[in-house]
N, C-alpha and C positions, 0 to 999 in steps of 0.2 A: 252192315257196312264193312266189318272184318273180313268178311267172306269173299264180297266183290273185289277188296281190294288185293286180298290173297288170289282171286281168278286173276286178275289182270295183272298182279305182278307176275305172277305165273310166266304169261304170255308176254311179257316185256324180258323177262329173264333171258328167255329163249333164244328172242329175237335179236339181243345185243349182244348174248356170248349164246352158240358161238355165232350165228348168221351174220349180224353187220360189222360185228369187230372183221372178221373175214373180210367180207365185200368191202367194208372200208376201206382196209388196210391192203388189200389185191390192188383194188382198184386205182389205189391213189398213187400205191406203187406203180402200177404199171402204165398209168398216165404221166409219173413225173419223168420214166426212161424213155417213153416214146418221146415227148416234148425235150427230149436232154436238160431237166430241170429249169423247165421255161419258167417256171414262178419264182426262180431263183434267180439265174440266168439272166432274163430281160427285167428283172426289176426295175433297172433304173429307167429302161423304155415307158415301162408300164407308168411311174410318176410323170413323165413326159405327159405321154397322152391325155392326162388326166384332163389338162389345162385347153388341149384340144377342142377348136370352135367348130362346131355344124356347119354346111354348107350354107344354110339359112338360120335367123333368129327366130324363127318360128317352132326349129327343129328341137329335138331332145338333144340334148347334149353329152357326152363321155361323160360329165363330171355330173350333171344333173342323173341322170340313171343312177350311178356310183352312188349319191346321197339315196335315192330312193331305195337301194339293194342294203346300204349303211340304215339307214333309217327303220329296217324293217328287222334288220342285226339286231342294230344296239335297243339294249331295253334292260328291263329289271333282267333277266338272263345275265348281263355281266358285272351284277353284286351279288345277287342271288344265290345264281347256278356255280357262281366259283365259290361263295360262301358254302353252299350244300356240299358240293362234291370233296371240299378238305374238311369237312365236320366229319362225313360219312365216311368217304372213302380217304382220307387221310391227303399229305402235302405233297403228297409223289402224283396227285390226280393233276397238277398246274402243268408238269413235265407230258404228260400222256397228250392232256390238249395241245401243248405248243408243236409236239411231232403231229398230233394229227392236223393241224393248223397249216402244216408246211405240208406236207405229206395232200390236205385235204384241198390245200390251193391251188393243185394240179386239176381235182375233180369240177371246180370251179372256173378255169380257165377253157375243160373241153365244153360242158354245158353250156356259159355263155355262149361261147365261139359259137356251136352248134343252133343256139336261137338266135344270133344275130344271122345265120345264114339261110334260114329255114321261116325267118321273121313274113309278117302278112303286111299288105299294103289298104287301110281304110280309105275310106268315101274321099278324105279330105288329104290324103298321101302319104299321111304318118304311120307309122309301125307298129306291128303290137303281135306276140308270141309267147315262145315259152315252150317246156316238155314236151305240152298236151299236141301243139303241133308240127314239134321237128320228130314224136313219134308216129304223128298220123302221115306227113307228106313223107318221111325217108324208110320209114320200117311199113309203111301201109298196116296200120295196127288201130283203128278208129276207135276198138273198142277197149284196147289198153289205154290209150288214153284218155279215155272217158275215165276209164277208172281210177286215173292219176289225179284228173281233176276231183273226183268223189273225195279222193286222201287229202288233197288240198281242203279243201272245203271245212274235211274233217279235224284238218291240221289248226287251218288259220280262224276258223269259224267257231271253233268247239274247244280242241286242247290247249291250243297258247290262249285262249283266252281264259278256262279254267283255271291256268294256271297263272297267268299274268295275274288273275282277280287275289288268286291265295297270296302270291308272291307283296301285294299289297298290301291285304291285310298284315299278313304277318309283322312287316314293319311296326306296325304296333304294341305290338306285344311288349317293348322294352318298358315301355310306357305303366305307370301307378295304378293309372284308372283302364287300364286293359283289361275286359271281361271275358271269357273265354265264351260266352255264349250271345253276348248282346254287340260286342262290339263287331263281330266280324259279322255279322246280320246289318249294323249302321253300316259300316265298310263297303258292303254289298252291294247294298241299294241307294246309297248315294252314290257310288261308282255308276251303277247299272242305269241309273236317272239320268247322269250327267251324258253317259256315253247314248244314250236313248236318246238324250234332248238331241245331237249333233247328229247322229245318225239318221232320224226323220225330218230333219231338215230345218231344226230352228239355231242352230250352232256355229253360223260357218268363222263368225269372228271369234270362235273359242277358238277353233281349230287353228285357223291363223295365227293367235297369241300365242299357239304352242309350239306351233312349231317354228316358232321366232324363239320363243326361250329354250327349246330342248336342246339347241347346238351349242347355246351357251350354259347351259346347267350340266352334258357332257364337258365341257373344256373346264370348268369348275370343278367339276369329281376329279377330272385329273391333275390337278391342282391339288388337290386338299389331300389326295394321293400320294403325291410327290412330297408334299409339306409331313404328313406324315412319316412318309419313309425315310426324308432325311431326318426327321426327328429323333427315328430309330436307329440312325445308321452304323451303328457299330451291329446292330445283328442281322442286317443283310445278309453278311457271308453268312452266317447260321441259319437263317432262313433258306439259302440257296441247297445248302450241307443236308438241310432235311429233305428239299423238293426232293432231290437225287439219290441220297439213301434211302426214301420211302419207296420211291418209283422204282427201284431195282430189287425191293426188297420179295425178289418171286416165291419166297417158299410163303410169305405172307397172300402175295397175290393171289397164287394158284391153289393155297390154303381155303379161301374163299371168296374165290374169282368174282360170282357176280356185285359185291360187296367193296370189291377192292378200288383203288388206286386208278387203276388199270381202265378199269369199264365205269367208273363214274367221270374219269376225265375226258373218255374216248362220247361217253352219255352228254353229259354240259358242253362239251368244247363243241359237239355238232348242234345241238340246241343252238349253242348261241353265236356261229357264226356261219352255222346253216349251208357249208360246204357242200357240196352235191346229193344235198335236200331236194333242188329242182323248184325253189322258190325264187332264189336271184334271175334264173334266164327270162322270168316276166319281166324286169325292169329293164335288163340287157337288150334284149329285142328292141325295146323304143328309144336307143339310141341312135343319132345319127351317124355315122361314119362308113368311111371310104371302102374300108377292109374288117371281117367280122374280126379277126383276129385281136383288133385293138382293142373293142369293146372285152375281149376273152380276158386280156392282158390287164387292162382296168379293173377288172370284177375280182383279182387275184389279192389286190389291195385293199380291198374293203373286206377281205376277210383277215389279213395282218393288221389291219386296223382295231377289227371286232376282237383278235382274239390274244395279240402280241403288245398290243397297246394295253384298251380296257381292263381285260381279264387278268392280265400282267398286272395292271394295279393293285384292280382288287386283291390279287393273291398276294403280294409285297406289301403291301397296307398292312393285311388280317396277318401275316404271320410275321412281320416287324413287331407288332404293337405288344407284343408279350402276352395277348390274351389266349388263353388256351384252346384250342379248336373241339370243343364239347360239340357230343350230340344234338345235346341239349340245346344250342344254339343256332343251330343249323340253320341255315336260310340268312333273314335281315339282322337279325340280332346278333352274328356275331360282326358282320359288316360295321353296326351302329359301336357295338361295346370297344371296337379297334377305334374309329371316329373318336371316341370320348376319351382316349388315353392324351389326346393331346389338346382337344377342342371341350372336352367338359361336357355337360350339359347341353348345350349346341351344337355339338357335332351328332346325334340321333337324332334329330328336327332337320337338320338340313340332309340326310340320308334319306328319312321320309317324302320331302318334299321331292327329293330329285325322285325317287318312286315313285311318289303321286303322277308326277311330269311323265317320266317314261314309260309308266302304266298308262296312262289315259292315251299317247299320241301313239302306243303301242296296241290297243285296244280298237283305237277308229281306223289303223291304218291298216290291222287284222281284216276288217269287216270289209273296207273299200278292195283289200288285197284280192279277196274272191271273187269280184264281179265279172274278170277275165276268165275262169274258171265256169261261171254262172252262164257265161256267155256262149261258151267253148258247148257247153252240155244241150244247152236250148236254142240249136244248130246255130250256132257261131253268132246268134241277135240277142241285145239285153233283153233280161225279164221284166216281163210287164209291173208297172207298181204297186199292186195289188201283194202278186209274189213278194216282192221285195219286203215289204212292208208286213208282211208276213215271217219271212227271213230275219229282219235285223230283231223282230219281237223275240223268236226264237234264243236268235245269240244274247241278246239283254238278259234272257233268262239264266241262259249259260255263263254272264258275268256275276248275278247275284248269287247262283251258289255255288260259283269257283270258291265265293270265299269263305263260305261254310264249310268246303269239302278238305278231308285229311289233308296233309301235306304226301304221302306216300300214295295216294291216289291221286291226286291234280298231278303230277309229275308224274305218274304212272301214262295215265292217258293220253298227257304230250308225249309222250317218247315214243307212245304205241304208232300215234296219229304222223306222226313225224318220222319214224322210221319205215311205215304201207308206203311216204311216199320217196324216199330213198332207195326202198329195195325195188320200184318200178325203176327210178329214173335212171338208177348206177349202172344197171345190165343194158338198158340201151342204150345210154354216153359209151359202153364200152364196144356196143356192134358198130356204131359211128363214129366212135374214134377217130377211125383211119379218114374222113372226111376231115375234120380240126384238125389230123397232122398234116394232111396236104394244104390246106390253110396257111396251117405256121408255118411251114416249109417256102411257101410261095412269096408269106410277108417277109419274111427274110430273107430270100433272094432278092426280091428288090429294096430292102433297105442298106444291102451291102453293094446295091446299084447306085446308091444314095438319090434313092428315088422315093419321096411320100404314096407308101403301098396303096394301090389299087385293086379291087379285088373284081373278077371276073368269073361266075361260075365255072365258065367252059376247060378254063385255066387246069380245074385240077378234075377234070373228068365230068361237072356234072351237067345234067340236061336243064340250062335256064330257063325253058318252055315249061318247065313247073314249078319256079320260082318266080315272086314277087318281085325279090328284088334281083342285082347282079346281075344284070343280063350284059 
């Protein structure tokens, strides 16, 4: 087990320093001067829109996408991954995320933009894209994105859920009767049952009860967050004195770069708000609106949400609370030991709990995530149930021993899985670029017309005889 996880750190090393720190950090650059800092910029448009109705009730709505792009964000990633990356890589890792956070909302604004433009029109007239087809209809690349969808698959199917399954278990561990061998085998497979039962189709009112309590066990963490920090509040500023001297501290960084500050905040902060990942433009595509732009503009929000909100907490929480950011602690535990500084006893039960929650409607919403992907590969029609039912056994298996597997190899494997499909998506958001910036150019001409944008392919050069929609 030493061995693989030494291969595959290997290959995870590589690929974040230096390849995607680069492509990141280009990319997000050079999207936020084309857009003249559109994610900054039009903020306050982009809260507007949110609230924005469909032309029909039938339709997807700006703000229904946004939860489902949100929904697929938020998860154990933002107790977890901010817990790991200031155990590991120290307090300067919360500083690394919030620049690629702003920096990565640009990357997020063109992707959207580009699948609400490039979006397909089903049997019944509703929308549905993503990557896999604003690479095949603008770059003619059928078989790049085939293999966008393979990384997806690989991503949402195999690594987050690997890892979402450790990230569970681990929670446990604060715990008396935590057994390093038995419990995380229970963890496993009562995860892996529950998520089985709902996935072959005996579940649907679990699923329903969850995702009626996850938006309110979110608004609760950030409560007990809040409740916390002000608890600690005289060592905020100290808190803050560290994020920024650790984060600047380069002879430490470049000392030992993969390890550092630097590339665990730049590792968690895209995990968990999945910035131009090329997983949000699925949910984007099936919204309704006038001009792709808007939906671009909305999706920019749900990653300030994911990552200037949540992550923000967690990291103010754990380094308010005066508990020390151990190795040793890494992941839920030190999440929970911060909890206890003010809540006792009951503050590691209600940590757990909101885990269990985010784990499990992060787990089914993993599996249901691929089916556009499934669909995409087995020319553009779902898989027969046969397949499928074949498929979801598959991933049940992949949830029982995420929670067996190391903690340095479940996170290994997400990052791998998750950054195959990053290093597809970012180089062709950057050849169509120039398609979103005539986009945005055009929604702002006529909103300084003080006209509700309308968007018309022909408008900015393209040919709507191969577009679904916009004509």
């Amino acid at each position: 087990m030493e061995a693989i996880t030494n291969f595959f750190t290997a290959i995870d090393d590589v690929m974040y320093y230096p390849i995607l720190i680069i492509v990141l950090a280009a990319a997000g650059l050079f999207f936020t001067f084309r857009t003249k800092f559109a994610q900054i910029r039009l903020f306050g448009t982009a809260c507007k829109l949110i609230v924005e109705k469909p032309a029909s009730q039938q339709k997807v709505s700006s703000f229904q996408a946004l939860m489902v792009s949100t929904a697929s964000r938020v998860g154990t990633g933002n107790i977890v991954g901010v817990s790991t990356a200031i155990c590991l890589g120290g307090p300067g890792a919360c500083f690394w995320m919030w620049l690629m956070c702003i920096i990565g909302a640009s990357s997020a604004f063109i992707e959207s933009t580009l699948a609400q433009i490039f979006k397909q029109k089903d049997k019944n007239g509703n929308s549905y894209g993503g990557p896999a087809y604003y690479i095949e209809k603008a770059l003619k690349l059928p078989v790049i994105a085939g293999v966008f969808c393979v990384f997806l698959i690989a991503t949402y199917a195999f690594g987050f859920n690997l890892l979402c399954s450790y990230n569970l278990q681990s929670s446990f561990q604060i715990y008396s009767f935590y057994d390093d061998t038995w419990t995380p085998l229970i963890v496993g497979g009562v995860l892996a049952v529950a998520v089985g039962f709902c996935v072959l189709g005996g579940g649907s009112r679990i699923i329903k009860l969850t995702e009626k309590v996850v938006p309110v066990m979110g608004i609760a963490y950030v409560l007990i967050s809040l409740i916390i920090i002000f608890a600690h509040i005289t060592y905020v500023p100290q808190a803050f004195a560290d994020i920024f001297k650790d984060a600047f501290n380069f002879r430490a960084i470049f000392g030992g770069l993969s390890g550092s500050c630097m590339v665990y905040g730049i590792k968690r902060g895209l995990y968990s708000n999945e910035a131009g990942v090329g997983s949000a433009p699925n949910a984007s595509a099936s919204a309704d609106v006038t001009h792709p732009v808007k939906q671009g503009l909305v999706q920019t929000i749900s990653v300030y949400i994911d990552t200037m909100l949540l992550c923000t907490a967690t990291a103010l929480m754990c380094l308010c609370s005066g508990v020390e950011n151990l190795e040793s602690l890494s992941g839920a535990p030190y999440v929970q030991s911060a909890v206890s500084t003010v809540f006792g006893t009951a503050g590691p039960v209600f940590i757990t709990v909101a885990m269990v929650l985010f784990a499990f409607t992060t787990l089914i919403g993993n599996l249901y995530y691929v089916d556009n992907a499934l669909a995409y590969l087995n020319k553009k029609r779902p898989p027969s149930k046969k397949f499928m039912t074949f498929f979801y056994i598959a991933c049940i298996i992949v949830i029982f021993v995420g929670a067996v597997t190391p903690m340095d190899l479940a996170w290994t494997m997400a990052d791998i899985t998750m950054g195959g499909m990053t290093l597809i998506n970012i180089p062709c958001c950057l050849i169509l670029s120039g398609i979103a910036i005539k986009a945005l150019r055009d929604f702002e001409s006529q909103k300084k017309r003080k006209l509700n944008p309308e968007f018309k392919a022909r408008n900015i050069g393209l040919d709507d005889s191969k577009l679904s929609f916009w004509k």
